[in-house]
KOLLOGU-195880 format. One line per 10 residues: their letters; for each residue y, x, z of N, C-alpha, C. Coordinates in steps of 0.1 Angstrom, whole numbers, plus 2048, in hexadecimal, padded with zeros to 3 digits. Layout:
BEGIN
A	Y X Z Y X Z Y X Z; ...
//
This chain:
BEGIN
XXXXXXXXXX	0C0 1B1 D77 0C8 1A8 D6E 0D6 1AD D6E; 0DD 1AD D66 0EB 1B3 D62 0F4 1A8 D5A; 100 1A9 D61 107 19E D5C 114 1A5 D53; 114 19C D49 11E 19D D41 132 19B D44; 139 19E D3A 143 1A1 D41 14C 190 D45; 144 184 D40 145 174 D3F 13D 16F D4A; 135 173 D4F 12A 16F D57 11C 16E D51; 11A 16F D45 10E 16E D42 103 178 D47; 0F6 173 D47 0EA 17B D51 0E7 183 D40; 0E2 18D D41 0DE 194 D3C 0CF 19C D3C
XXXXXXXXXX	0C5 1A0 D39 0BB 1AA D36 0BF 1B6 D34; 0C8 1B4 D29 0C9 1C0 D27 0D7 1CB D2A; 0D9 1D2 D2C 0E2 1D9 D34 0EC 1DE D2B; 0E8 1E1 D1D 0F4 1E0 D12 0FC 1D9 D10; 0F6 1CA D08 0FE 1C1 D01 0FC 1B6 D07; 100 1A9 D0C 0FF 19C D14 0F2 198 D0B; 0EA 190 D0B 0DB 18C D0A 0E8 17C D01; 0EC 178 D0A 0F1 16A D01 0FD 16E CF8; 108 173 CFF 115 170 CFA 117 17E CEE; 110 18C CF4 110 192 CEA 11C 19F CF1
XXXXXXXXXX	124 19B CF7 12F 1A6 CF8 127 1B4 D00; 12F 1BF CFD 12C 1C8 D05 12B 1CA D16; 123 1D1 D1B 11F 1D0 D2A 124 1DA D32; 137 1D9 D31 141 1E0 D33 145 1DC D46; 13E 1D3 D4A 140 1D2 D5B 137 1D6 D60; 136 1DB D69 12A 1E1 D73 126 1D5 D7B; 11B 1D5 D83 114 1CB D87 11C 1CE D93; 11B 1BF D99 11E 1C0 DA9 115 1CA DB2; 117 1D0 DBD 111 1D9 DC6 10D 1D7 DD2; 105 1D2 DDA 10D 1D0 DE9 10D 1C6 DEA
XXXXXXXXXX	11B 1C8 DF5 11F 1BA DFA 12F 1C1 DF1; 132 1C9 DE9 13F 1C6 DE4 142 1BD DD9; 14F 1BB DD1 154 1B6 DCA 14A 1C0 DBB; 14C 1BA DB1 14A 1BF DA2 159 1C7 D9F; 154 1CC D95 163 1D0 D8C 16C 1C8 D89; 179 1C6 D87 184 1BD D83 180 1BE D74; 178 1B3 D6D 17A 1B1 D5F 188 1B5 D54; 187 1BD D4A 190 1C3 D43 198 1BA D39; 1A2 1B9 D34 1A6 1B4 D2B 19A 1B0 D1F; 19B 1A6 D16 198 1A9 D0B 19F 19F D00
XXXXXXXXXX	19B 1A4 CF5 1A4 1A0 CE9 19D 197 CE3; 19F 197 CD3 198 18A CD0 189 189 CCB; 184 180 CCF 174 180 CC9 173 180 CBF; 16A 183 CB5 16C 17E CA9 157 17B CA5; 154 16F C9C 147 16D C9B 144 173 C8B; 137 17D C90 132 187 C85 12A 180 C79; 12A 173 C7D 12D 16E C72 133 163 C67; 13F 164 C6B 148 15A C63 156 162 C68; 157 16B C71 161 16F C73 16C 169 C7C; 168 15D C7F 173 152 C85 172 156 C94
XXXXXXXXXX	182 155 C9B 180 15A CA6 17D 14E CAF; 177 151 CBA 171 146 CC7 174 14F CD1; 173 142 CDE 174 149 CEF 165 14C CEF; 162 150 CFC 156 156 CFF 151 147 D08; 158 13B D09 154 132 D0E 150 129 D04; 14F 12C CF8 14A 120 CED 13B 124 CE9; 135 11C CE6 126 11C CE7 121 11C CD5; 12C 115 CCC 129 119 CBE 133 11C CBD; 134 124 CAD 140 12D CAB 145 11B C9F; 154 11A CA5 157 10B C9A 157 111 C88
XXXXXXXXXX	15C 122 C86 15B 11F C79 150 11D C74; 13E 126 C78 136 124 C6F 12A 11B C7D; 12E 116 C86 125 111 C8B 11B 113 C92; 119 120 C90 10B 12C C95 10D 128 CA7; 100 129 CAA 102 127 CBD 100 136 CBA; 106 13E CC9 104 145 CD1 10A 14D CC6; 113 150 CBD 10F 15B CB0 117 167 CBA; 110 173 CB3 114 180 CBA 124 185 CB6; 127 189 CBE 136 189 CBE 13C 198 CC0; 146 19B CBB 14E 1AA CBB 15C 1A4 CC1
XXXXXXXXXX	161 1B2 CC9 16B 1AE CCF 174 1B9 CC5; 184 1B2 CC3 18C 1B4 CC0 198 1B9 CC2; 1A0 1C4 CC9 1A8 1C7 CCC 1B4 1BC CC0; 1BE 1B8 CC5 1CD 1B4 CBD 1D4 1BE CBD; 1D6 1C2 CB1 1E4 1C9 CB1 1EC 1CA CA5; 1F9 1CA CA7 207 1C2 C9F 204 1CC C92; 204 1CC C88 203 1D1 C81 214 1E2 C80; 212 1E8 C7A 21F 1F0 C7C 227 1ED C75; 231 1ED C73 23E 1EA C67 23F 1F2 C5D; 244 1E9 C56 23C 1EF C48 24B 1F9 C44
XXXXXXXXXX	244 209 C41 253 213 C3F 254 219 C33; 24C 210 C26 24C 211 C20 241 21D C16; 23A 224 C23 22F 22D C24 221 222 C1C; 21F 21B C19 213 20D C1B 212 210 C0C; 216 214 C01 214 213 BF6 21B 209 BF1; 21F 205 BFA 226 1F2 BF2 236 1F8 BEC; 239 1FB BDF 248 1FC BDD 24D 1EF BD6; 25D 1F0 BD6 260 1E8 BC9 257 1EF BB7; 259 1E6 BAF 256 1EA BA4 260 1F6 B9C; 260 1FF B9A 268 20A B94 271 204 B87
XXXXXXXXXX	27B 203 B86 282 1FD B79 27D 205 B6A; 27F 205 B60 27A 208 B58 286 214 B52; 27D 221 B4C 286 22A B49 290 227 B40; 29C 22A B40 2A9 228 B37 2A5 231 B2D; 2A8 229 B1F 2AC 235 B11 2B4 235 B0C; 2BE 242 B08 2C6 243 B01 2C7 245 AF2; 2CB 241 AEA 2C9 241 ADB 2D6 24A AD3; 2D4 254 ACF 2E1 25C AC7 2DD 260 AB9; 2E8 262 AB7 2E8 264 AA0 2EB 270 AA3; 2E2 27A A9A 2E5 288 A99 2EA 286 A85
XXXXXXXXXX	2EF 290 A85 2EC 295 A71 2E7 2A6 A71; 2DF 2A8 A6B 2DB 2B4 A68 2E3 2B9 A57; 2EB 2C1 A5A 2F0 2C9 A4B 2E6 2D1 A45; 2E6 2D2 A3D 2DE 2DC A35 2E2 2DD A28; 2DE 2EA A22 2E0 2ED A14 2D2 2EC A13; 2D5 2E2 A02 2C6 2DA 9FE 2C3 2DE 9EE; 2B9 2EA 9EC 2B8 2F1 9E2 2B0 2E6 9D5; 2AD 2D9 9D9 2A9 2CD 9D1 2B0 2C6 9CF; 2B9 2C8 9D5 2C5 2BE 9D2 2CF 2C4 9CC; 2D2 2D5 9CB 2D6 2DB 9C4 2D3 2DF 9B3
XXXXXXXXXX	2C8 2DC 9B4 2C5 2DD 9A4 2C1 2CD 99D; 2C4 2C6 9A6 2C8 2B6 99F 2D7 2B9 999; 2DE 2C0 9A2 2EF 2C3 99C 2F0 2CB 98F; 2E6 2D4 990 2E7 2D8 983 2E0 2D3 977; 2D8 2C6 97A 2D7 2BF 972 2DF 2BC 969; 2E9 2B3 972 2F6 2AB 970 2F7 2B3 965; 2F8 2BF 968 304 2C6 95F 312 2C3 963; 313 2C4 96E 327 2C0 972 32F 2CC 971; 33C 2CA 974 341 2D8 970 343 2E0 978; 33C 2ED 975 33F 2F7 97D 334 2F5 981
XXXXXXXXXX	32A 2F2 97F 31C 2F0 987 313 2F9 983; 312 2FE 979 30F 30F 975 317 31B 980; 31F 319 981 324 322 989 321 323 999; 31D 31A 99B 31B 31A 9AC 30F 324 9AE; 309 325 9B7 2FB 330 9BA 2FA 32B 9CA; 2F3 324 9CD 2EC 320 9D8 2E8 32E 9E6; 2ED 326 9EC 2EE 330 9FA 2E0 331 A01; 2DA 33E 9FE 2C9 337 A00 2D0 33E A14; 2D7 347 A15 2D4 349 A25 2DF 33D A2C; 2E4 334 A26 2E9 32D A2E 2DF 322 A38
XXXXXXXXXX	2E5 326 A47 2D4 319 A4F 2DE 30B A53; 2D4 306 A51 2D7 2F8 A58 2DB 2F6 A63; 2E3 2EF A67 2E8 2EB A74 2EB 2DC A7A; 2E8 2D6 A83 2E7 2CB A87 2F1 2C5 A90; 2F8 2BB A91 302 2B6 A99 302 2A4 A9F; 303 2A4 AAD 304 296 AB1 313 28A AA7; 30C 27F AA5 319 27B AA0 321 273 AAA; 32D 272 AAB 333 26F AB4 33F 264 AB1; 344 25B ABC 34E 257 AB5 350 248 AAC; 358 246 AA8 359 237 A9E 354 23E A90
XXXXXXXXXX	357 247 A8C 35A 24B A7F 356 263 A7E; 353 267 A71 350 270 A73 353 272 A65; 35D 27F A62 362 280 A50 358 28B A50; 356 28E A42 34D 296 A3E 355 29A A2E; 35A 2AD A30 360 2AD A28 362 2C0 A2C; 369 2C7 A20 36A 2D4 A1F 375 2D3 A26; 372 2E5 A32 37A 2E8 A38 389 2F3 A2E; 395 2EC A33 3A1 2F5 A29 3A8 2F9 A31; 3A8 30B A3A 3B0 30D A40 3BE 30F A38; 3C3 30C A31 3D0 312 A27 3DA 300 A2C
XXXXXXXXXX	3D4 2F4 A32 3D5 2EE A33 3DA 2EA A40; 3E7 2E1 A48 3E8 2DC A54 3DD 2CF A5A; 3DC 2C9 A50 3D1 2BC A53 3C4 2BE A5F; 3BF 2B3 A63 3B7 2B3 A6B 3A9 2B8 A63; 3A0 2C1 A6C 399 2C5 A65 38C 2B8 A63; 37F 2B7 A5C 376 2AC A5C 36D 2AC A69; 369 2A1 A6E 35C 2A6 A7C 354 2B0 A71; 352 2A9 A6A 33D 2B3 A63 344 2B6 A57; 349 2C5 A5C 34F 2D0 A4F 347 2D4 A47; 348 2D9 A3A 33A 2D8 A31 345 2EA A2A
XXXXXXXXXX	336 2EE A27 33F 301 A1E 33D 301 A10; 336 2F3 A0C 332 2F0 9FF 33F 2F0 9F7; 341 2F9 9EC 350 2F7 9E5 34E 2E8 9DC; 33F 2E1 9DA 345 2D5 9D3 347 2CC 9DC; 349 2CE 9E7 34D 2C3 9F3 35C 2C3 9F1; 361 2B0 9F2 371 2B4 9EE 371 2B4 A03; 385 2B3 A03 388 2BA A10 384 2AC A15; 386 29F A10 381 294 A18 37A 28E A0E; 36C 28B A0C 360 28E A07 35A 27C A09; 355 279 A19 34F 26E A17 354 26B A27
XXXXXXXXXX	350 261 A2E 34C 260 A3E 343 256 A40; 340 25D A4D 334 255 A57 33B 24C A5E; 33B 240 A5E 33B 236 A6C 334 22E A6F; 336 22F A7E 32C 227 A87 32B 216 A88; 320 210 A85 323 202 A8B 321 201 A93; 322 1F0 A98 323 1E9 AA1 315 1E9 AAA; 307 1EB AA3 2FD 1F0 AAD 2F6 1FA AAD; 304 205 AA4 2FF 215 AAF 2F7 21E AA1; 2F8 217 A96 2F6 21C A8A 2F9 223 A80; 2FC 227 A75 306 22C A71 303 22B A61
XXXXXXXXXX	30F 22A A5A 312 22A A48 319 232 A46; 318 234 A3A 325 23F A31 32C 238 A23; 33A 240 A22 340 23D A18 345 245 A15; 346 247 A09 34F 24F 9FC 35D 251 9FC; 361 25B 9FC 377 257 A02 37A 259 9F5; 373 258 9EC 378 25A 9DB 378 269 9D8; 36E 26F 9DB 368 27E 9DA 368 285 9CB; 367 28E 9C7 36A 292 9B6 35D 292 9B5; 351 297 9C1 346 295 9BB 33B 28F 9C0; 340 287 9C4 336 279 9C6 330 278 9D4
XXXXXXXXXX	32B 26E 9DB 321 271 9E7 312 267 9E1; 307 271 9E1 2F9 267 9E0 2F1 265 9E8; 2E7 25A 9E8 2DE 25E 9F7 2CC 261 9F0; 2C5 264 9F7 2B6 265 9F4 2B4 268 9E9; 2B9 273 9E2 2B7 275 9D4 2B6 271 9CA; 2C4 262 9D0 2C5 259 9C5 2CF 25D 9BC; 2D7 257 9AD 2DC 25C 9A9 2EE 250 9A8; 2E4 247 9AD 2F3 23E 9B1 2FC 241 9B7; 308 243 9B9 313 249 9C0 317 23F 9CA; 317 243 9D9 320 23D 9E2 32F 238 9DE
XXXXXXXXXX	330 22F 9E0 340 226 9DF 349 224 9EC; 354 21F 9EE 35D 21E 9F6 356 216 A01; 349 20C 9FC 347 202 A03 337 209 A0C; 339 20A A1B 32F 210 A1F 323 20E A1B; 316 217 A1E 30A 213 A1B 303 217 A29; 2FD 210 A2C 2F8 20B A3F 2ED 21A A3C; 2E6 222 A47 2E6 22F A44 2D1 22A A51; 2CB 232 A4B 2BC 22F A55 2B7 238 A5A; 2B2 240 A64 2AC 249 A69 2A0 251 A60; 2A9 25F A5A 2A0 26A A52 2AB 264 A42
XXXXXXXXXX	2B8 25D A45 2BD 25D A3A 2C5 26B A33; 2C4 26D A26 2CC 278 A21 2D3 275 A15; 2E1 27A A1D 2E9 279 A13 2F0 287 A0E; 2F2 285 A02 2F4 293 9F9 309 292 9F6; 309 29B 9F3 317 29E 9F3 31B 2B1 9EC; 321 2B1 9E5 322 2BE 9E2 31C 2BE 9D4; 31A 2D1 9D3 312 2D7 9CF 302 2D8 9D1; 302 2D9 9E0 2F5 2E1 9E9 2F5 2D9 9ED; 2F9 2CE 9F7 2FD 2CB A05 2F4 2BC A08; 2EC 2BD A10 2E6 2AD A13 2E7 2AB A27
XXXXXXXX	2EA 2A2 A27 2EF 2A3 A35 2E2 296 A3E; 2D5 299 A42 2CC 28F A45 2CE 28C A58; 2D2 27B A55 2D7 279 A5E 2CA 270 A6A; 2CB 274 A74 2BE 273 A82 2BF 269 A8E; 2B5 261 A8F 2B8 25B A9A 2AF 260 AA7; 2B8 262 AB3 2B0 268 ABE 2AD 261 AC9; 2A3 25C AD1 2A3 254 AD8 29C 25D AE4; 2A8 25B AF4 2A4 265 AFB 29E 25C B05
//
């Protein structure tokens, strides 16, 4: 007979015949003492999970007599270092939003001029190796007008080589949520937008992403919204 590490009589020399625990004490010998019974942790019943002493006869969560039981070491859980997977939630990425204008000499918008028939509009000849070039807009305000070195004045932000561009032509300004319109500074020959044929006036016209406005001879200036 072999006794368990509670006192229970056992058969079998593995596991206690009642209580179930492991047969971790050696039997008494002789006339000596047994082993000094070891620590142990918490019981827990295999089935309902609820912990009991090894002196209760039903487990109280599911009531079961005798239910077989696993022993449980306790231990504190480690502090959490941030290693667990658990983070804060990541803030969401920031965008920045900017107005570009792309210049270009516009060979359809050039032979609308010669439609017109304006003057001196036979005479021009379209710059076919001139390339396009693109610029952030910047600022409250942005003139758009022919560069005059013969001239002291301040030169335009978006210089144009078009000779029917006058020296101050039209401007760009910015509103108040980051948008942008144009206006006419009383130009000799006109500013249009989208291949319309109505002329810009003193009084802005609010401006939309892939808008183009024409100016000049050649000259259409399509203005970009970029969101980074």
């Amino acid at each position: 007979m072999h006794i368990c590490p509670v006192g229970h009589q056992s058969t079998a020399a593995d596991y206690c015949d009642e209580c179930g625990r492991t047969m971790t004490v050696a039997e008494p010998s002789g006339g000596g003492g047994g082993s000094e019974q070891p620590p142990w942790g918490t019981l827990i019943c295999r089935i309902c999970a609820t912990e009991y002493t090894p002196d209760d006869q039903f487990c109280e969560g599911c009531g079961h007599e005798n239910p077989s039981t696993t022993v449980v070491d306790v231990v504190d859980p480690p502090p959490d270092d941030g290693s667990s997977g658990k983070r804060d939630p990541e803030p969401p990425p920031t965008t920045r939003t900017l107005w570009t204008v792309r210049v270009m000499p516009d060979h359809d918008y050039f032979l609308r001029v010669l439609e017109w028939d304006g003057p001196d509009a036979h005479n021009m000849h379209f710059p076919h190796e001139q390339e396009p070039w693109t610029q952030e807009l910047t600022g409250e305000s942005m003139r758009i007008g022919r560069r005059n070195a013969g001239t002291s004045s301040a030169p335009p932000e978006i210089p144009i080589t078009d000779p029917g561009v006058s020296r101050r032509h039209a401007m760009l300004l910015r509103c108040g949520d980051g948008t942008w319109e144009v206006m006419d500074l009383g130009s000799a020959n006109g500013t249009t937008i989208n291949s319309g044929y109505d002329r810009v006036r003193r009084d802005p016209v609010h401006l939309k992403d892939g808008d183009r406005v024409h100016v000049g001879a050649w000259t259409t200036l399509e203005i970009r919204r970029v969101d980074l």
